[in-house]
C-alpha positions in Angstrom: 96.6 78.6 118.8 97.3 81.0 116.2 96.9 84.5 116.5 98.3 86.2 113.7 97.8 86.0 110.4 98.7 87.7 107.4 98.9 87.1 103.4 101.2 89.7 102.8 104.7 88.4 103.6 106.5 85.2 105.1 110.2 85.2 105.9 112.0 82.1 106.9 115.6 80.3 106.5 114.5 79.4 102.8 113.7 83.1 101.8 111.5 85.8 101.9 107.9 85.3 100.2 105.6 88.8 99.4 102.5 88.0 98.0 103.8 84.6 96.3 106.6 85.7 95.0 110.0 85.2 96.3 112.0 88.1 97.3 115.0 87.6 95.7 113.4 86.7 92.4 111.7 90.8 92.8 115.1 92.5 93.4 116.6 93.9 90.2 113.4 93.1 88.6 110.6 95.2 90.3 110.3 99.3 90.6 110.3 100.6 93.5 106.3 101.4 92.7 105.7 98.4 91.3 106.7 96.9 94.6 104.4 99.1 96.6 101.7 98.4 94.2 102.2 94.3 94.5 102.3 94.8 98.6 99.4 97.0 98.7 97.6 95.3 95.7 98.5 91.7 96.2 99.5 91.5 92.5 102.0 93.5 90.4 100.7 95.8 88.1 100.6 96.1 84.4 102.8 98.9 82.6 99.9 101.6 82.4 99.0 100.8 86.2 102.9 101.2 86.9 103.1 104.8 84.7 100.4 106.4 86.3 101.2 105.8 90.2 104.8 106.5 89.5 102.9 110.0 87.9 100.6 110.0 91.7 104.2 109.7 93.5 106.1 112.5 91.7 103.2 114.5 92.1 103.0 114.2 95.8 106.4 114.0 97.2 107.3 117.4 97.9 105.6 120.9 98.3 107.5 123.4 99.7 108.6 124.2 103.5 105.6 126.1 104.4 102.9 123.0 104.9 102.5 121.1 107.9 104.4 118.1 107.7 107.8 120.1 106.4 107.8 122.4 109.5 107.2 120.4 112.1 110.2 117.7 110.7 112.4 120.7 110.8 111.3 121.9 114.4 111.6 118.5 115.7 115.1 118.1 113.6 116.2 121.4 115.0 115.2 120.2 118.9 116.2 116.6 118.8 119.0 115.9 116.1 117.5 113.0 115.4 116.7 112.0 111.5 113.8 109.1 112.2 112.7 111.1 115.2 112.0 114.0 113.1 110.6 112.1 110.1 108.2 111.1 112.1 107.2 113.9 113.2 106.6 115.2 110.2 104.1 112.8 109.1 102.2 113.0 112.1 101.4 116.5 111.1 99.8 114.6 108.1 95.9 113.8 108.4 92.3 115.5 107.9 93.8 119.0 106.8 97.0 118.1 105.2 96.8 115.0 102.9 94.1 113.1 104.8 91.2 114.4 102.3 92.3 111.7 100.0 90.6 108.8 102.2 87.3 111.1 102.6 87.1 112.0 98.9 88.0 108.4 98.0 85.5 107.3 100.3 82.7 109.6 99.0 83.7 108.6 95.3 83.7 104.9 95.9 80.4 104.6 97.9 78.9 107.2 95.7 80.0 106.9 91.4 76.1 105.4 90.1 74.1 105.5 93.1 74.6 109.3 93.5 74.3 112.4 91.7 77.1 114.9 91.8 74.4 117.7 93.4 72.9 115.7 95.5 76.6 114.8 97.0 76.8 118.7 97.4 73.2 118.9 99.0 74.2 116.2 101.4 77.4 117.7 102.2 75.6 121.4 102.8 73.5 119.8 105.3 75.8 118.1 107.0 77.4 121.8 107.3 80.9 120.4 105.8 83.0 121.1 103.1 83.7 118.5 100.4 87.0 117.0 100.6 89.4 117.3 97.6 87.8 120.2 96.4 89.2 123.8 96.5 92.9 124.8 97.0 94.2 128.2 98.6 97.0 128.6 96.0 95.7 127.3 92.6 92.2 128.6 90.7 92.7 125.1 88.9 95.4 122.9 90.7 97.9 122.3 87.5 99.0 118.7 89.6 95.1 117.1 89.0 94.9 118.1 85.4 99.0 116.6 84.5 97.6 113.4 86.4 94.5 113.5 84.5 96.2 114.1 80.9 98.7 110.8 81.8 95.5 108.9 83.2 93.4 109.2 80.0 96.4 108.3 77.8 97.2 105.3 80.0 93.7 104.4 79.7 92.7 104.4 83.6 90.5 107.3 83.5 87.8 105.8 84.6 83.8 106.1 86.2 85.6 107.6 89.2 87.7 110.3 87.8 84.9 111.2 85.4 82.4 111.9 88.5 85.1 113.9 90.6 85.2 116.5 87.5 81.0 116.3 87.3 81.3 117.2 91.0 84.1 120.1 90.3 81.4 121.4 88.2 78.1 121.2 90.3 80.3 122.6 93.0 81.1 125.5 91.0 78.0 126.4 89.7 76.4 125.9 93.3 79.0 128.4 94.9 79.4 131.0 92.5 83.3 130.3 92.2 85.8 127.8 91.4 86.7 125.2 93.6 89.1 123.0 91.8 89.6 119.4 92.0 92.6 119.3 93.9 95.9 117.3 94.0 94.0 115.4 96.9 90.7 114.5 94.8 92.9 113.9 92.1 94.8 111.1 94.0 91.2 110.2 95.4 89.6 109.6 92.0 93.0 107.9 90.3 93.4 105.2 93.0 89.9 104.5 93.0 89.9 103.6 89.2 93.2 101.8 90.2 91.4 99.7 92.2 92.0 100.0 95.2 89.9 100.4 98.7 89.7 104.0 99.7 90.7 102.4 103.3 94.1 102.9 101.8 93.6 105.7 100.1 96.0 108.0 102.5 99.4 105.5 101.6 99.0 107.4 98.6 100.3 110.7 100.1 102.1 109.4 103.5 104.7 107.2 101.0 105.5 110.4 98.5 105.7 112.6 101.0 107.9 111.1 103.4 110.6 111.5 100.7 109.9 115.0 100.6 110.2 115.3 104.9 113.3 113.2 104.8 115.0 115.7 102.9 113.5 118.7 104.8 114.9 116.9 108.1 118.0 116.2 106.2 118.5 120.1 104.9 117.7 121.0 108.7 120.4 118.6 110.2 123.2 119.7 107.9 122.7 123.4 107.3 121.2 124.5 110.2 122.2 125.5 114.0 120.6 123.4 116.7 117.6 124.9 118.1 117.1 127.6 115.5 113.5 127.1 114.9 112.0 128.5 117.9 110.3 131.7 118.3 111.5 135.5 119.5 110.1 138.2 120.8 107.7 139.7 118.4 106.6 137.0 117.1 104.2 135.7 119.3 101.4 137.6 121.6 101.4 136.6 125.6 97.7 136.7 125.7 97.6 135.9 129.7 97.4 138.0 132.5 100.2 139.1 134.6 99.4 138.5 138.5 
């Protein structure tokens, strides 16, 4: 009885088949993202598909020490002195607050672009009493990442229905709450992968592959430069809250 079954990949004495095409017949001819796009996708992509993930990739792989997913790499690396062990670790610090708004703006985007206004998206969210996802950034006014994306997208022609009614969105948002609340890098991604094509059930891959360059290096910077078990904390700073029997 079978149990399993998959369309993705078959390996056997003859060779390795991915999505009908053989393995070895890929290697030296395939990017590296043109390889994720045919595994995710099922078919690999056209040059402009190609230039403007490659563009979603750079833009994603690394952000600095202070987020998340870099710190807790580097405590884990600093603990264990293990390199997968700590990878690992830092993308399990990835999710709803730290790259996971991709798959909930993707998702709103998908079920929403011409069966939806852009206020009434905001209305609904305001009711619900939750903030919209890929919208707003604690750093950037206007996130510089969403409008370099944006530039490449339109001159690769993928700017599409989707990308168009994330910036109507940035602007009902704005004029609803007084301030700018910028499409982010994450709405960005949202809206650019959903022109792509693809199901926003996948939309997080978009971040978690990038990004895990950017942790493997933070884990590797830890390893190498670092003492053992320097990233704990002293005295001062942290408050005992507790009570003292």
């Amino acid at each position: 009885m079978v149990e399993w079954k998959t369309k993705i990949a078959d390996s056997k004495e003859s060779g390795t088949v991915i999505r009908g095409e053989k393995l070895e017949e890929l290697i030296g001819k395939v990017s590296f993202t043109g390889m994720i796009y045919l595994v995710l996708k099922g078919k690999l992509p056209i040059q402009n598909e190609k230039n403007v993930l490659d563009a979603i990739f750079v833009s994603a792989a690394e952000h600095g020490i202070a987020v998340p997913s870099a710190t807790t790499a580097r405590i884990a690396a600093s603990g264990s002195g293990n390199f997968i062990q700590s990878v690992a670790a830092g993308i399990l610090a990835l999710g709803k607050h730290h790259g996971g708004a991709i798959e909930a703006c993707a998702k709103v985007l998908q079920e929403s672009v011409g069966k939806k206004t852009a206020e009434e998206i905001i209305v609904d969210a305001k009711a619900r009493g939750e903030r919209l996802a890929g919208f707003g950034h604690k750093i950037y006014a206007e996130d510089p990442r969403t409008k370099k994306l944006f530039e490449i997208a339109q001159a690769e022609n993928i700017f599409g229905k989707h990308c168009g009614f994330a910036l109507q969105i940035e602007y009902a948002l704005e004029k609803s709450a007084g301030r700018k609340l910028c499409l982010n890098i994450d709405g960005a991604i949202a809206a650019l992968i959903s022109d792509l094509g693809f199901d926003w059930r996948l939309a997080n891959a978009f971040f978690v592959i990038p990004r895990t360059v950017g942790i493997s290096a933070h884990v590797f910077e830890e390893l190498t430069t670092e003492k053992p078990y320097s990233k704990r904390l002293d005295d001062g700073e942290y408050e005992y809250l507790g009570r003292l029997k």
